[in-house]
N, C-alpha and C positions, 0 to 999 in steps of 0.2 A: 260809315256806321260807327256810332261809341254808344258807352252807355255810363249814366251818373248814377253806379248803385254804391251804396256805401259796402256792402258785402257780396257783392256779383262772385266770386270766384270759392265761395264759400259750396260744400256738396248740401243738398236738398231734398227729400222726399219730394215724390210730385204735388202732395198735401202741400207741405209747409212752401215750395215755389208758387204754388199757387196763391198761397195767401201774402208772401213776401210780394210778389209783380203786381198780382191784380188778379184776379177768379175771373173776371168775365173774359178777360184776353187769351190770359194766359193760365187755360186751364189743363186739367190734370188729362184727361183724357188727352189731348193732342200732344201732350209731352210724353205719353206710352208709345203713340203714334209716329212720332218720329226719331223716336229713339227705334224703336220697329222697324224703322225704315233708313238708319245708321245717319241719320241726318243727323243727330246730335247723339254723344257717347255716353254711357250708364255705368255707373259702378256699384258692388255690395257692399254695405257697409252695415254691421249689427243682425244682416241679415233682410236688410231693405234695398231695395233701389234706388239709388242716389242719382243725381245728377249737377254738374256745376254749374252754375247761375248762370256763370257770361256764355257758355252753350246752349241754355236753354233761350238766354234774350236773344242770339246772333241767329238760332233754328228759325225761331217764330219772326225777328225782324227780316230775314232772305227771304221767308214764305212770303210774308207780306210785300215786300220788293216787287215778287217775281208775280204775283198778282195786280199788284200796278200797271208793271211795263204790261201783263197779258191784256188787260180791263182797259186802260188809258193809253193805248197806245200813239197817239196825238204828243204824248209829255215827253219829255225830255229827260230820260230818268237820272242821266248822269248828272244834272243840273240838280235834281233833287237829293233831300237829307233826309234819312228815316230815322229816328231812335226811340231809345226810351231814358223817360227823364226820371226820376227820383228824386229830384230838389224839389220840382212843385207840386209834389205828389204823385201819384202812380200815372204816368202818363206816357202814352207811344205818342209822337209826334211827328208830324210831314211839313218838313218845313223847308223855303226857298220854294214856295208855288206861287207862280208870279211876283214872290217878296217880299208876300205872304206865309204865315202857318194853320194848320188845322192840328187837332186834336180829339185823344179822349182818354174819358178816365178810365185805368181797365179794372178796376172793380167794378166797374159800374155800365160799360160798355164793349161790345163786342167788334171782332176783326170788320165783320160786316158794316157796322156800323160810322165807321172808319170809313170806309169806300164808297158810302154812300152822300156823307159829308165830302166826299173828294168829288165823286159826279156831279153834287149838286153846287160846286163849285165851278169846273168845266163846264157843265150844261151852259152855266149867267155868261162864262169867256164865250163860248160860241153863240150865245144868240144876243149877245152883247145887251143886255138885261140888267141893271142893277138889282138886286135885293133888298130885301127891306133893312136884313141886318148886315147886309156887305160892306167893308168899306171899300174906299176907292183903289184901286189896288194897282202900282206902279212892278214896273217891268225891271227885272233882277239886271244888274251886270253880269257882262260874260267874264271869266274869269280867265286871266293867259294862263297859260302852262308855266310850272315854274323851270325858273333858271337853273342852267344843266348844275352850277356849282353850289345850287341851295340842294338841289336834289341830291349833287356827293355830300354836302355837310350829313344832310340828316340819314343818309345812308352810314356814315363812317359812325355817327352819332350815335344810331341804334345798333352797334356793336361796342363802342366801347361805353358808351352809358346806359344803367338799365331806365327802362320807361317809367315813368312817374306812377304813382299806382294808379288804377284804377279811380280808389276813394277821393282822390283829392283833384285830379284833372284828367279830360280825355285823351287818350294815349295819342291823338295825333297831334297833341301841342308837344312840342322839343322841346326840351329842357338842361340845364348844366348847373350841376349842381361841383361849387366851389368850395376851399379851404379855405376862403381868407373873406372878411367882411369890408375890403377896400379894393379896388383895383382902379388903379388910372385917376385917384382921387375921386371916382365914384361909390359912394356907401351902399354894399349891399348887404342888406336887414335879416334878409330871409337865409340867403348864400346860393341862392337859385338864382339861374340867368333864364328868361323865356325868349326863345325865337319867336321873333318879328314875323318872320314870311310865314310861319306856321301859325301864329293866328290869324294873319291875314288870310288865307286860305281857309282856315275853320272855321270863320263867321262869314265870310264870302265878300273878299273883297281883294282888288287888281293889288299886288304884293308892289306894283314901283307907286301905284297910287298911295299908298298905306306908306309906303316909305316917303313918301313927297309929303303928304302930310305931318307926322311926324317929324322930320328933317327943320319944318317952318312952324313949330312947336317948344312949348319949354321942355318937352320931353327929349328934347336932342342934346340937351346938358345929361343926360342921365345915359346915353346910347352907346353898348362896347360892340366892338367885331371881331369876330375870331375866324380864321381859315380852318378849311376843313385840316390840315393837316393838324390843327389844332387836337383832333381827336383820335389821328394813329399813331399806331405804334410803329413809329419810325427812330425814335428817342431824339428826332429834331424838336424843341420848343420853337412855334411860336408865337408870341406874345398877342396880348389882348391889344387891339387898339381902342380908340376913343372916338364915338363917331360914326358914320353908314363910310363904307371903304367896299370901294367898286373891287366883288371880285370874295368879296365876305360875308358873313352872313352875321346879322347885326342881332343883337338880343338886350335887352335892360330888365331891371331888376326886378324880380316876381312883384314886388310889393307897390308895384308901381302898375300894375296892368287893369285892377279896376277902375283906375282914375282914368288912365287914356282908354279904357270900352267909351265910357263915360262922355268923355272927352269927344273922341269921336262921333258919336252917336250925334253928340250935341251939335256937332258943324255944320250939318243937315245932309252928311254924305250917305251912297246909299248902302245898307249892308244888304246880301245875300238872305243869310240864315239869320232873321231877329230872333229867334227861339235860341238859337245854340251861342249868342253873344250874351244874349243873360244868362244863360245859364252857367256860360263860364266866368259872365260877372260873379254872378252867387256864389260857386264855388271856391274860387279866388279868395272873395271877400269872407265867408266864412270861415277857411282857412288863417288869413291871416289876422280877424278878430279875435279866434282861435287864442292866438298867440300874443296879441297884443299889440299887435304893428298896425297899426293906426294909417291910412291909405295916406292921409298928409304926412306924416310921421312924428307929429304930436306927440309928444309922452303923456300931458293930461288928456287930449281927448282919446290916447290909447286908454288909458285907464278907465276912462268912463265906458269905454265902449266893451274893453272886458270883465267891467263890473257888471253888466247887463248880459253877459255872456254869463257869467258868472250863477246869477239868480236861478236861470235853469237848472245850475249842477247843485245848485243847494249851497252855496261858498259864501264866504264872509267877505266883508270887505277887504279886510286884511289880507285874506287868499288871494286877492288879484295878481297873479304874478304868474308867469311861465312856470315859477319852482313848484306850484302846489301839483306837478303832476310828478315833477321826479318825484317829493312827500311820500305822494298817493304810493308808489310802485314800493317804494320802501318796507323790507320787514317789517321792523320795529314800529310804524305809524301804521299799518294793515293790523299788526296781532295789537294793538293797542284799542284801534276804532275798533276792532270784534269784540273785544272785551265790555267796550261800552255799549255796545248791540245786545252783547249778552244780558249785559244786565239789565238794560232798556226791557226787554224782553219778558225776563224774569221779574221785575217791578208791576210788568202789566197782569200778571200770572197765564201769561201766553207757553204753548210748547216752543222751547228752542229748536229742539230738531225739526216740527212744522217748518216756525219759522224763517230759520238759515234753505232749509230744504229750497221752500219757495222761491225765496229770494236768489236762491244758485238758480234752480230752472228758469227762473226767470230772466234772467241776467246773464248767465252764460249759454243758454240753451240747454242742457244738458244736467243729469241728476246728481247728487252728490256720489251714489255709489260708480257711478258712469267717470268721474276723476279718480273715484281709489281704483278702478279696474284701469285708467290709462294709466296710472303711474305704474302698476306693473308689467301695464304691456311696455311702455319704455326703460321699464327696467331700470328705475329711479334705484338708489339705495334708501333702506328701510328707514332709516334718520330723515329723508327726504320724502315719506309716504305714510308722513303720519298722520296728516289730516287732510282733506279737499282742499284750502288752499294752500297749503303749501306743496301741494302737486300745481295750483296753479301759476303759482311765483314760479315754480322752476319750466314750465312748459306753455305755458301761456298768463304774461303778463299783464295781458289787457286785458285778460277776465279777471284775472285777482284786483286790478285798479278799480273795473269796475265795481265789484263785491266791496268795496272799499267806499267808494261814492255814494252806493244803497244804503250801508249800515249806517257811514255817515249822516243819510237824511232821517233816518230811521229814530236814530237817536237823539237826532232833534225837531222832527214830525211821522209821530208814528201812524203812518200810511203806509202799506206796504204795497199797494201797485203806484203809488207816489212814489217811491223809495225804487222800485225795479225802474220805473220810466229813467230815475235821474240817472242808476247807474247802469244803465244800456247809453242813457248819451255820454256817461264820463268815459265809458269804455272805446265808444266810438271815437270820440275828441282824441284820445290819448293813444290809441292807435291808427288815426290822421299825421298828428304830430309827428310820433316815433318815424312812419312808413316813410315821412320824408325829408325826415335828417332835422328838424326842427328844433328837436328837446336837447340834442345831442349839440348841438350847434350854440345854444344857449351858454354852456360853459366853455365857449372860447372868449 
């Protein structure tokens, strides 16, 4: 089970979960319900009922499971993937059904509806039936078990390295995140290493096969291995090798892993889960456009592709660059861009306090008096709680970026739900980056 939210871990009203997942799936009354029933855990907050995201999707995606295995008892449940997507929109998805996916959108669709498209799929297997909109539908691989020393890696792994967030990949992909942007005379862009056997397994396919392939690829010039001792605390080093080394568990370079989905895909080999291979293409990929790393590693066609990136956030040509978000985080370029909002503002003969108002709520969630009462729940000093952002520079960064990004559009196309959309995505972008060493990484 994973889930692609950009904010899953964030606390919710049943309202506002409902409208962030989807209403028709995931609606309000069933999250009272199982919180009712300690299936998923509730907290007060303001004086409301909160709840965090990734327990309300892990509540309703178990429900859903465990009505599977009751309803389709024929299916092989451990064979099967449930999640929910948020890259293609609001979607639960069932995928690896004969090698196949099914879906729905949950604004728009309910649990039932779900299961009904799943019978009416079993129904066409057992009475061996084509439909009219079926395709042909080929039989998944079985998947070995993995090898006892991939299992100590990612065991020792997920103790001394924390999981990648949520936002940027699903936590069963491993991850190693480095100090150094060379190792073995392999250039690593991003400073991420991604386990091999753990994508192999997250888009459904035999981990020595995915290794055999690869192996007789150009991807094997890029290939390091590390022993699991590599990640305790024993204070023995030992080194990276170069290469699949029997006995190791092989990872290459993050920036590297949309080309070979890609790659793969193309050989005509068969994957497991085609839903959860693109999605972790997208994710990847957007990631590292993000940033600017270019999947060839092109410096112009990085450029081009984060000037298109770009257009969404409202940026210049000349902003293309990783630096315009350290800019954005910065005092002096935040009280500068306010300044030109302000008076943008004020030119139109608009209310400023409307104004800024909106654009907070809109942008950060939350009202402008709603930041002067956190600063002094955190007991900010008074030099530091003399206006809503600057409670936000000091406590939350990615909402002062974002309020930065709005004003920015604001001030140079005055639409202000134009203005909140762009800076909800500069917010999001730039605490993508941050959560995974990216921006930080940039100044070595």
């Amino acid at each position: 089970m994973f889930f692609s939210s950009i904010s899953s871990h964030i606390l919710y009203t049943a309202v506002e979960a409902e409208n962030k997942f989807g209403s028709k799936f995931f609606y309000r009354q069933k999250i009272y319900r199982l919180a009712e029933r300690k299936v998923i855990p509730s907290f007060i907050k303001n004086k409301d009922q909160c709840f965090i995201g990734s327990d309300i999707l892990k509540g309703f995606i178990k429900e859903l499971e465990l009505k599977i295995e009751g309803r389709f008892p024929m299916l092989e449940i451990s064979k099967i993937q449930v999640f929910f997507d948020l890259v293609n929109g609001k979607r639960v998805v069932v995928d690896g059904l004969f090698g196949k996916s099914i879906s729905i959108n949950t604004d728009l669709e309910t649990e039932e509806d779900l299961l009904l498209k799943l019978k009416t799929i079993i129904d066409w297997m057992e009475s061996n039936t084509k439909p009219i909109r079926v395709e042909e539908i080929d039989q998944s691989l079985t998947q070995e078990e993995t090898p006892i020393h991939e299992l100590k890696i990612m065991e020792e792994t997920s103790k001394k390295v924390t999981k990648i967030p949520i936002e940027v990949l699903p936590e069963e992909i491993f991850w190693v995140k480095i100090d150094t942007g060379v190792i073995e005379n392999i250039e690593v862009k991003s400073y991420i290493l991604i386990s091999l056997p753990s994508v192999a397994q997250f888009i459904g396919i035999r981990t020595d096969s995915f290794l055999e392939w690869i192996t007789a690829s150009t991807f094997r010039a890029y290939i390091l291995s590390a022993h699991y001792k590599q990640f305790q605390d024993t204070g023995k080093h030992v080194p990276w090798k170069k290469g699949v080394v029997k006995g190791f568990t092989s990872f290459v370079p993050f920036e590297l892993l949309p080309e070979i989905i890609i790659a793969f895909k193309q050989s005509g080999r068969n994957i497991s889960y085609p839903e959860k291979a693109d999605m972790l293409y997208k994710l990847a990929t957007s990631t590292l456009t993000a940033v600017g790393l270019a999947i060839s590693g092109n410096k112009d066609k990085a450029a081009q592709v984060l000037a298109q990136v770009g257009k969404g956030l409202g940026l210049s040509v000349a902003d293309q660059i990783i630096g315009i978000f350290k800019q954005y985080e910065s005092r002096d370029f935040q009280i500068q861009t306010n300044k030109e909002f302000f008076s943008k503002v004020k030119d139109m003969g608009l209310d400023y306090a409307v104004a800024a108002g909106t654009m907070t709520l809109g942008i950060t969630g939350k009202r402008v008096y709603h930041w002067m009462t956190l600063g002094k729940v955190r007991k900010l000093p008074s030099k530091l709680r003399t206006s809503s952002r600057e409670i936000m520079r000091q406590i939350s960064p990615s909402d002062g970026v974002g309020m930065t990004f709005g004003e920015k559009h604001f001030s140079k196309d005055p639409n202000i739900n134009e203005a909140i959309s762009t800076g909800k995505q500069g917010k999001e972008f730039y605490e993508r980056l941050k959560k995974v060493g990216l921006l930080d990484n940039e100044e070595k």
